[in-house]
N, C-alpha and C positions, 0 to 999 in steps of 0.2 A: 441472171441479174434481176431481173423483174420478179421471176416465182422469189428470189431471195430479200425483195426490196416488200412485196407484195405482203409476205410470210411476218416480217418485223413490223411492219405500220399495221398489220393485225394483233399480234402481240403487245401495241404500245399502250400504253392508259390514256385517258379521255385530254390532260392537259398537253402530254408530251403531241398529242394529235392537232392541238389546237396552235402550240405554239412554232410546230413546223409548215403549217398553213402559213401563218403570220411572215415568220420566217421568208418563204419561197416567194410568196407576194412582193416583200422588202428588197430582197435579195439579187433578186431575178432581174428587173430595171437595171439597180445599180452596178452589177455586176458588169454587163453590158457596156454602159457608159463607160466605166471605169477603164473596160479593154481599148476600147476605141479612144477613147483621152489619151491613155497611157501608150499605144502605139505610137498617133501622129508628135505627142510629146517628144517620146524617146528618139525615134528618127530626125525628129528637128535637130534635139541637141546633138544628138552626135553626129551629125553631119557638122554642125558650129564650131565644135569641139579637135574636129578632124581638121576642119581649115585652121584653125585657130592654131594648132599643131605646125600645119604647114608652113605658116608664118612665122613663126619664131624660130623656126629651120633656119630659113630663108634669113631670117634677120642676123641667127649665128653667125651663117656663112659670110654675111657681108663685114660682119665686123673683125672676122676672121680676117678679111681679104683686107681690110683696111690697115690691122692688126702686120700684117703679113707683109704688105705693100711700103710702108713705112719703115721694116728689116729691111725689105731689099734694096729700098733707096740708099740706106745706111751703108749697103754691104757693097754699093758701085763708089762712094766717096773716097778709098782708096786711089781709085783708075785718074783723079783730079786732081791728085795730089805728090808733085814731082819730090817732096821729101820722102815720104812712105816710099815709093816706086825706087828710090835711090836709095835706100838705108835696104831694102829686102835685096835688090840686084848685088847691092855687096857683098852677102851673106848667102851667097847662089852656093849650090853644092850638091852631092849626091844625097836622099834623105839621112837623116843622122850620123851624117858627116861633122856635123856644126857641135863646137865646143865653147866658146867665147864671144862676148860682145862687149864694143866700146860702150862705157858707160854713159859718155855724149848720148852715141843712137839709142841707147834703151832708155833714159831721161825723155830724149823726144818724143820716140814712139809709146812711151810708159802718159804722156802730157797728150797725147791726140787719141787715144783709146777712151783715156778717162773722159777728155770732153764729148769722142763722141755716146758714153755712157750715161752722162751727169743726168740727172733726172729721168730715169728711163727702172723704174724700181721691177720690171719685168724681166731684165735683161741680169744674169748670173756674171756673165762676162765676154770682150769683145779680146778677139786673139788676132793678129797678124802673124803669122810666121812663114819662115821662109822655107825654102828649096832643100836647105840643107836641116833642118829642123831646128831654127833658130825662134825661139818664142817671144811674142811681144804683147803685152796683156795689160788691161787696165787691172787686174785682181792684185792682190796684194806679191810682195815678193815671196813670203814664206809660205802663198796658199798655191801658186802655181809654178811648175817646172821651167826653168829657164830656156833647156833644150827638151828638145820633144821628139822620138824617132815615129812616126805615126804610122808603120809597120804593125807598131802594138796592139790596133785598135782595128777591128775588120771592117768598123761603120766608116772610115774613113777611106774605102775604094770608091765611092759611091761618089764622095766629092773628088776625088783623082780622076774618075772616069768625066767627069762633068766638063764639055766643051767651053766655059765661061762664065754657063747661064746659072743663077742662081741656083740652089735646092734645099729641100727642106729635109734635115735627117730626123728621121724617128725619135725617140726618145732613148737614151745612150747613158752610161757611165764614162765621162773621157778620163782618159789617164795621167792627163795632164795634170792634174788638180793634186797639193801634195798630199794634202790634210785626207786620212782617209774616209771616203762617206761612199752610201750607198743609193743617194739622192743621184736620179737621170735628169736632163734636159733634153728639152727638143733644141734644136741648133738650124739657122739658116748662114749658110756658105754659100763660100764661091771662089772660083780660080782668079788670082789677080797677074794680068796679063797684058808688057808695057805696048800702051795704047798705038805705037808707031811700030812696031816689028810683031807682034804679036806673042812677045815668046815669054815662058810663064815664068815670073817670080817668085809665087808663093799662094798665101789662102790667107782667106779671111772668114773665120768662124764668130758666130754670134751663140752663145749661148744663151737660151728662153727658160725660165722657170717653169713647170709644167701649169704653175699654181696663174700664169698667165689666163691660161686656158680658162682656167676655171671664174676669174673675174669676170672672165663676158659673159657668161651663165647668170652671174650675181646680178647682173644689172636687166636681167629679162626675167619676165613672169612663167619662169619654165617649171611643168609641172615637179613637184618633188619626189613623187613615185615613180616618175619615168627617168627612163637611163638615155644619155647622148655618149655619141661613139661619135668618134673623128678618124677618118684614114686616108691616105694617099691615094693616088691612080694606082699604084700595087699593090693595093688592099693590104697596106701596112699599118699597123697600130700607131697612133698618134697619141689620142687621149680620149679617156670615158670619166662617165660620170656612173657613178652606178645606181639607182635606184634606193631608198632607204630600207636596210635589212637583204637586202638583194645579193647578188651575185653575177659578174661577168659574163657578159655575152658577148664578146670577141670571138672565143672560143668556140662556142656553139654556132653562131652566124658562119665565120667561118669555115668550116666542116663539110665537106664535100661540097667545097663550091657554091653555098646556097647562098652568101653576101651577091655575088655577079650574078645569079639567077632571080634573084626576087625583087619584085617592083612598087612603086610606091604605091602608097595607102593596101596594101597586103598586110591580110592576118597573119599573125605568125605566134605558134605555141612555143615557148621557152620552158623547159621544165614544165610546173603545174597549171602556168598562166600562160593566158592569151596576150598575146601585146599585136597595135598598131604600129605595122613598119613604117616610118616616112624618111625619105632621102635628095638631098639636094648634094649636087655637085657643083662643082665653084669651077670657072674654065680658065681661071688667072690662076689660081694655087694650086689646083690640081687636084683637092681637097673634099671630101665627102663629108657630108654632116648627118649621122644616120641617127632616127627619135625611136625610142621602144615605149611608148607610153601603153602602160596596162588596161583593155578591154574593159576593166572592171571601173577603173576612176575615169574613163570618159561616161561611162552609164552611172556613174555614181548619182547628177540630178535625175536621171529616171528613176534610178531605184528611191530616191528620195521621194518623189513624184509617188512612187508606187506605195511607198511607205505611207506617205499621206492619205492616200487612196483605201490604202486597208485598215487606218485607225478611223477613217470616217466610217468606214463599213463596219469594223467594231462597233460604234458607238451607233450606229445602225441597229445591230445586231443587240444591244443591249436595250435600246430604247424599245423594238419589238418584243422582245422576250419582256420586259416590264408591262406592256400592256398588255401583251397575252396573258402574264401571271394575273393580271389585277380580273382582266374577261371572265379567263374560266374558274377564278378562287370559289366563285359564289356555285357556281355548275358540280364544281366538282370536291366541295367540303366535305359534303356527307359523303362523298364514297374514299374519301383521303379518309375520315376518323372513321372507318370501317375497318377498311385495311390496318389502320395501328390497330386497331382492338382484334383484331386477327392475326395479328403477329406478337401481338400481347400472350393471346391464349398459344399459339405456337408453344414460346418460351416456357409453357405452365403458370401462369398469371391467370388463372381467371375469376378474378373479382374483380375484372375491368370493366363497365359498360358503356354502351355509346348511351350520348346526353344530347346529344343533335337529334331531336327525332320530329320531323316534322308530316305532315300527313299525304306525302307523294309519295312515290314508288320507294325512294330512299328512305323514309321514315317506315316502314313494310319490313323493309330490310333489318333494321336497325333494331327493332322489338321482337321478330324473328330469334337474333344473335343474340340479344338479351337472356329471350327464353332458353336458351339452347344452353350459354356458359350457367346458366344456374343450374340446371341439371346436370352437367359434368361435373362443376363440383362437387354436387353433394353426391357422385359417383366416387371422385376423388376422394375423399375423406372417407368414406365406409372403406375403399378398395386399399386403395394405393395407403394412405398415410397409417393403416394396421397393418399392413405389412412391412413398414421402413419401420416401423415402432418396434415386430419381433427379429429382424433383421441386427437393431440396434441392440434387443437384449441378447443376443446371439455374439456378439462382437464384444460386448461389454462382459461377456462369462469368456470368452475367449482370453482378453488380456486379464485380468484374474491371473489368469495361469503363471506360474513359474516357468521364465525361459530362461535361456544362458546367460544375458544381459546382467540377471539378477543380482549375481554375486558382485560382478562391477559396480552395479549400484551400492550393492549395502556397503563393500568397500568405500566409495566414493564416502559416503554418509559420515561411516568412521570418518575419515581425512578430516570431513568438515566441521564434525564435532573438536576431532584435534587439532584441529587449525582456534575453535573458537576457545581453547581453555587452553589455547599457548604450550601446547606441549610437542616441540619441533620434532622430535624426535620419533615420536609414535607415529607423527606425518610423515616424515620421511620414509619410513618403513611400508605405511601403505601406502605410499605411492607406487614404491618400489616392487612392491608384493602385487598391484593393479598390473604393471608392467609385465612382471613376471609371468600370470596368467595369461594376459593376453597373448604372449608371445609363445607360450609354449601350446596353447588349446588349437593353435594354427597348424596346417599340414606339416607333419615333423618332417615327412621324407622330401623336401622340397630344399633347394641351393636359394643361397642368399645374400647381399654384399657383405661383405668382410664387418664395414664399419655398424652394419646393424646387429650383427652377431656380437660384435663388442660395447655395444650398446646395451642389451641383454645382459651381459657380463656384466655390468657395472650397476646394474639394478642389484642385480646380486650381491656385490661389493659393499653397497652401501648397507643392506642389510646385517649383512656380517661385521660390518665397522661401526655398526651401533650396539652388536652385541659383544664385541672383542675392545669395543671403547678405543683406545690410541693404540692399541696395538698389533693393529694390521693398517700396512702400507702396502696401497696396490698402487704400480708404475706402469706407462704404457707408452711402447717404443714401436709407431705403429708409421710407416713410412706412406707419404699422401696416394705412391700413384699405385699402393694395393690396398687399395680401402674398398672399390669398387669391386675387385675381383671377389669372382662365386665361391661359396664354400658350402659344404655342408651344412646343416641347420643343428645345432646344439653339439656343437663338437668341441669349444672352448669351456662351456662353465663346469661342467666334469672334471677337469683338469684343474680349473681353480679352485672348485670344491676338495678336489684330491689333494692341492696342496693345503688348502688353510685345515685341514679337518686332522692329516697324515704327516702335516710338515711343521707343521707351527703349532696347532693346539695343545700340543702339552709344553709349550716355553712359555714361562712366565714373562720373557721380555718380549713377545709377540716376536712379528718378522713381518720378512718385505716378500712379495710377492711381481718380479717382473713379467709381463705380456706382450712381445715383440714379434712383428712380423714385416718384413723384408722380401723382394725379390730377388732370388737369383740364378741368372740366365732364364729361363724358360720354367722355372717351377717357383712358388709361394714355400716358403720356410714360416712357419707359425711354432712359435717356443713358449712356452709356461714353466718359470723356472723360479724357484723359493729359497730362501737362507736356512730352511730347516736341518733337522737331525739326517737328510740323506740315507743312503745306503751302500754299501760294502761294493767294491770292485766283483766280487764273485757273483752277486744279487744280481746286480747290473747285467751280467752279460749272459746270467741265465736268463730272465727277463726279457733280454733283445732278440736272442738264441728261441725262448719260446713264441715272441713276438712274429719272428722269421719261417719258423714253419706252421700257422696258419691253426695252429689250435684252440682247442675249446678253452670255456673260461676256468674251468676247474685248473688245468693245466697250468691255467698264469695267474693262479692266485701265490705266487713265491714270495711276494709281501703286501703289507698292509696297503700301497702304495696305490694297488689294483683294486681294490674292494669298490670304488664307486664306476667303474665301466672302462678301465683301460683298453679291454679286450671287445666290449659292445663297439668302441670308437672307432678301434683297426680295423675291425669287420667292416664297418660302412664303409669306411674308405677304401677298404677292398674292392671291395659292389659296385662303387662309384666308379672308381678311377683304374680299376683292374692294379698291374704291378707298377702304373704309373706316379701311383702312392704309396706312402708307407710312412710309420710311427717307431720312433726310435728314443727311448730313453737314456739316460746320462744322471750322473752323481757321485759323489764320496760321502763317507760319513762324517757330520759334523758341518758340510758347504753346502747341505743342498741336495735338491732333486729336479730332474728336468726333463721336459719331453719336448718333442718336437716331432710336429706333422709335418709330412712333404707334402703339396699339391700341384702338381701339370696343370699349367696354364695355357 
């Protein structure tokens, strides 16, 4: 590290030298201070930040208990009241035994639920029922079930098993309720049982809104990125809050055990982050109140701290570097406008000179490199610039030359002159005739898509239908999903030459010329087929007949029909495709003539 620290500050220029001096001097104090501030800082506050945690625990839980305290005194008022105790013993019975009630006792107990309800906007609803599953509710009549078998419901062993005493059930769907919803309640119960024999009458459930819970959080300064968990003495789910953007940690706390093994102000990793466990138990409710506040927002005033810290040392860092630039600008000009006039001459610029010349070791320097680019140029210019000059007349006899291009060109020329004197027609044709070349001076033995082979065609076409004027119609029946497929390279306009030349140019009313290609099953069908004079059934099928045994072209000149390559075509397609191709002509005289290539796809 040193031979490689040692190696670069020898390598550096005279400014980058001075202004890391500057630098280190700057640097070095502040940086110091800065750790030691920022240490006893950070440890402050998050020691503040930790209790401060602790405390609004603590505060939860109490208002929990207050919260909690005031249900259960609710839930003994029953036990004082010789009406309720007497309408429930009436209605005694095996559970969901119970079918009916006087309309007297559900009016009265319907009139002492509500009261004890009225103004209680936390509370869903307050149930008395009895032994037999007889229900008695301040909720409406068509939102709660009259009778109730509480068999239904497995959260209700808990209060069956319950010796008197109050309990708090978890969070529940009851099935009492008729209206269907998927909203739980926490509920605190308890067995009611007549105060002189002890023997039990029925239960009395309170039903809590979860959203309870959630108002005592609203009224404390609790952090918003940390998550609170509520659970019983059986590390049963009560209520959480979750952090913003966050995700449950029930599940994870829970998991082998680690809620009962881990103790307060304990780090704890959740997923990606660190969180501060803190945990108060309540010894009246039974009640845990557990804080997961994230690592990162208790350090958030350090790291602010630390922020601050590092833009004073920016602006440190700028103010040094400013004086240094301003120190060594004067030290180190002349050897800055050296170096540009050294990278001047680099590039091939040299008619650059240095103008800083003053009479120290720099200015030595400076009249030195003066003398020196004047002599390479005027090396330049005898050497170098007569040889780009014969270079240049070497390049310029070169294109002189006629290339391939040419013809393109002159064509072009044409076009534009018959484009300027309005004569469409002549344009059209060299267009057409451009095309033509180009497409056929191209490797002929090469496969091609379908639709540029027919594209080529149609140059051709147009050509023809300026010289035959209105009396060729060419049609094209060419279906989308074989356009792409390969074919052989000039294997259609032969065929449409064959017809306009053999089929149609001796009628005076011209004719139509269809070009249709289709797939079917696994091969390409390509047809070229004319309205002309045709040929005889006999022609035909000698023609196929010598198409079929693989002869020369003398053989298959048996009519006019062949003269432009009938037999060059079948041959390729032989080559290509072996006997997976083949060329079949069709016609009568008077309808026409037709061919059609096969091609394996």
């Amino acid at each position: 590290m040193h031979q490689w620290f040692k190696g670069h500050l020898s390598e550096s220029n005279l400014r980058t030298k001075l202004l890391l001096l500057f630098s280190v001097l700057i640097l070095l104090p502040l940086s110091l201070q800065g750790m030691v501030t920022y240490r006893h800082f950070s440890a402050t506050v998050n020691h503040k930040t930790e209790q401060f945690t602790i405390d609004i625990v603590q505060q939860i839980n109490t208002n929990l208990d207050r919260m909690l305290k005031d249900l259960e005194r609710l839930s003994l008022m029953p036990l004082y009241d010789q009406m309720v105790l007497s309408i429930l013993a009436k209605y005694n019975g095996p559970m969901g035994s119970g079918t009916w009630v006087l309309s007297d006792d559900y009016l009265k107990m319907k009139l002492y639920t509500s009261g004890q309800a009225y103004n209680r906007p936390e509370i869903r609803g307050i149930h008395l029922i009895s032994n037999s599953g007889i229900l008695f509710s301040n909720v409406d009549a068509m939102s709660a079930d009259a009778v109730w078998d509480s068999r239904r419901d497995s959260w209700f062993s808990d209060l069956f098993q319950s010796d008197g005493e109050w309990t708090i059930i978890p969070p529940h769907e009851p099935s009492y309720y008729s209206s269907p919803s998927s909203e739980s309640y926490i509920s605190v119960a308890r067995v009611i049982r007549e105060p002189k024999t002890l023997v039990r009458l029925g239960y009395m459930i309170i039903d809590v809104k979860v959203e309870a819970f959630g108002h005592i959080l609203s009224n404390l300064n609790f952090e918003r990125e940390a998550s609170l968990l509520i659970v019983d003495d059986r590390q049963r789910f009560i209520f959480e809050r979750v952090e913003e953007g966050g995700v449950s940690a029930y599940g994870e706390l829970l998991k082998d055990g680690q809620l009962q093994e881990m103790r307060n102000r304990q780090k704890k990793k959740l997923g990606s982050r660190d969180y501060l466990f803190v945990q108060h138990h309540s010894s009246y409710t039974g009640l845990s109140v557990i804080s997961l506040t994230p690592i990162a927002v208790i350090q958030k005033e350090s790291r602010e701290m630390m922020t601050f810290t590092l833009w004073f040392a920016a602006v440190c860092v700028g103010m040094v570097t400013g004086l240094a630039v301003l120190l060594s600008y004067r030290i180190t000009r002349p050897l800055i406008e050296l170096k540009k006039a050294m990278a001047r001459a680099e590039q091939g610029n040299f008619n650059k000179r240095v103008t800083m010349l003053s009479n120290d070791e720099f200015g030595q320097l400076g009249r030195g490199f003066n003398k020196m680019m004047e002599e390479i140029n005027r090396l330049f210019h005898e050497v170098f610039v007569l040889g780009m000059r014969e270079k240049e007349a070497e390049l310029s006899a070169l294109q002189s030359q006629i290339n391939p291009h040419f013809i393109y060109n002159t064509l072009e020329s044409i076009n534009m002159m018959a484009i300027q004197r309005k004569h469409a027609e002549v344009s059209d044709m060299v267009t057409a005739l451009g095309k033509l070349l180009r497409y056929t001076i191209d490797k002929v033995d090469r496969r091609i898509q379908l639709w540029e082979e027919i594209h080529f065609v149609d140059s051709y076409v147009r050509i023809q239908q300026v010289r035959y004027g209105g009396k060729l119609q060419v049609l094209y029946e060419i279906e989308d999903e074989v356009k792409d497929c390969l074919i052989p390279k000039l294997i259609l306009q032969p065929l449409v030459e064959n017809a306009v030349y053999h089929g149609i140019d001796d009628r005076e009313e011209g004719g139509t010329i269809w070009i249709s290609a289709l797939r079917f099953e696994d091969e390409l069908l390509i047809t070229v087929r004319d309205n002309g004079k045709g040929m005889s059934e006999t022609e035909i099928e000698e023609l196929n007949e010598a198409i079929g045994k693989h002869t020369d072209n003398q053989s298959l000149q048996l009519s006019g029909h062949d003269e432009l390559g009938l037999s060059n075509i079948f041959q390729r397609i032989v080559l290509m495709y072996d006997k997976g191709g083949s060329l079949t002509v069709d016609g009568s005289p008077g309808r026409g003539f037709a061919v059609t290539i096969t091609i394996p796809l």
